[in-house]
C-alpha positions in Angstrom: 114.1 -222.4 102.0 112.7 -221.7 98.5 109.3 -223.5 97.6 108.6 -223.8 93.8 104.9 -223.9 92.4 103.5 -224.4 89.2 101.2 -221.6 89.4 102.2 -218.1 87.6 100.5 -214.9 87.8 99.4 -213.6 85.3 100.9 -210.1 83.3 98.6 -208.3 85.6 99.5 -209.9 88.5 96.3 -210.4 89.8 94.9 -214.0 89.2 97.2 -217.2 89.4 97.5 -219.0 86.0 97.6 -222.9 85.5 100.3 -224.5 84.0 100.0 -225.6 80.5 98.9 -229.1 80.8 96.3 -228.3 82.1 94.9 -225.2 80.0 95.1 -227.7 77.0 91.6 -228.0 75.6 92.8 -231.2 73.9 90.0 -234.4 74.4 91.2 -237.3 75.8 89.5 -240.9 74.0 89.8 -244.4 75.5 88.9 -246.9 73.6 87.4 -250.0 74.9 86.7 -253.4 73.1 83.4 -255.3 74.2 85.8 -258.5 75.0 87.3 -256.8 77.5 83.8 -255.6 79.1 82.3 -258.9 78.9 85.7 -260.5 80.8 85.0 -257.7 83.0 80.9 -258.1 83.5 82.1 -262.0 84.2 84.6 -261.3 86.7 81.9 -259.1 88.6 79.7 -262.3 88.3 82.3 -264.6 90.0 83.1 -261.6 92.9 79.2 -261.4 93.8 78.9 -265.6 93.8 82.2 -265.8 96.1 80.6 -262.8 98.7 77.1 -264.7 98.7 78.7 -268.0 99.3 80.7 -266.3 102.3 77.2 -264.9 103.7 75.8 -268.1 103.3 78.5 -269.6 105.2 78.7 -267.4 107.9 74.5 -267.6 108.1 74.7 -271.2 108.6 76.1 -271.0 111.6 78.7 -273.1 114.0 79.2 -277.0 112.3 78.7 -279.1 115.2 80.8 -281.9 116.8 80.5 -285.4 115.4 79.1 -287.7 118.5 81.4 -290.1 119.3 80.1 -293.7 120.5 79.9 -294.4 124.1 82.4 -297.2 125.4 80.5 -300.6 124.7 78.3 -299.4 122.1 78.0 -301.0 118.4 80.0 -298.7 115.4 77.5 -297.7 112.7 78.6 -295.5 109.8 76.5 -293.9 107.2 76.8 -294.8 103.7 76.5 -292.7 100.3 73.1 -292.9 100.3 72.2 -292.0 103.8 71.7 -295.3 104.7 73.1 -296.7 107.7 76.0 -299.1 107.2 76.2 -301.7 110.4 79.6 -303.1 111.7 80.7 -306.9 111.0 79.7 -307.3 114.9 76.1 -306.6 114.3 75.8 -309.0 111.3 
């Protein structure tokens, strides 16, 4: 079984030599527009306000149970302001 590599020796037969591509001393540019960092900067924005709302979420802890009336007891509900709403029984 024959294995092929991309490395040569040299004429001397000393040193391994790299293939072309990557001997090349050609420089490689990237150009970037500033929309495209700015979409980026607010992308990173949303990613850190979705992880602090998941820490917050998991700080707060367990929600707890609503307590449901005991048999015999008047229904109240709480309104949009906070305020306690009574049943047409207790009127």
């Amino acid at each position: 079984m024959a294995h092929h590599t991309n490395i040569r020796l040299s004429a001397r037969g000393s040193s391994p030599q790299l293939p072309a591509f990557c001997r090349s001393r050609r420089t490689i540019t990237t150009n970037v527009r500033v929309s495209s960092l700015q979409q980026l900067q607010w992308l990173l924005w949303l990613l850190l306000a979705l992880q602090l709302g998941t820490i917050l979420l998991l700080l707060s802890g367990p929600v707890p149970a609503p307590r449901r009336p005991q048999a015999g007891a008047p229904l109240a509900t709480t309104g949009a302001a906070g305020a306690t709403v009574l049943s047409p029984s207790q009127l």
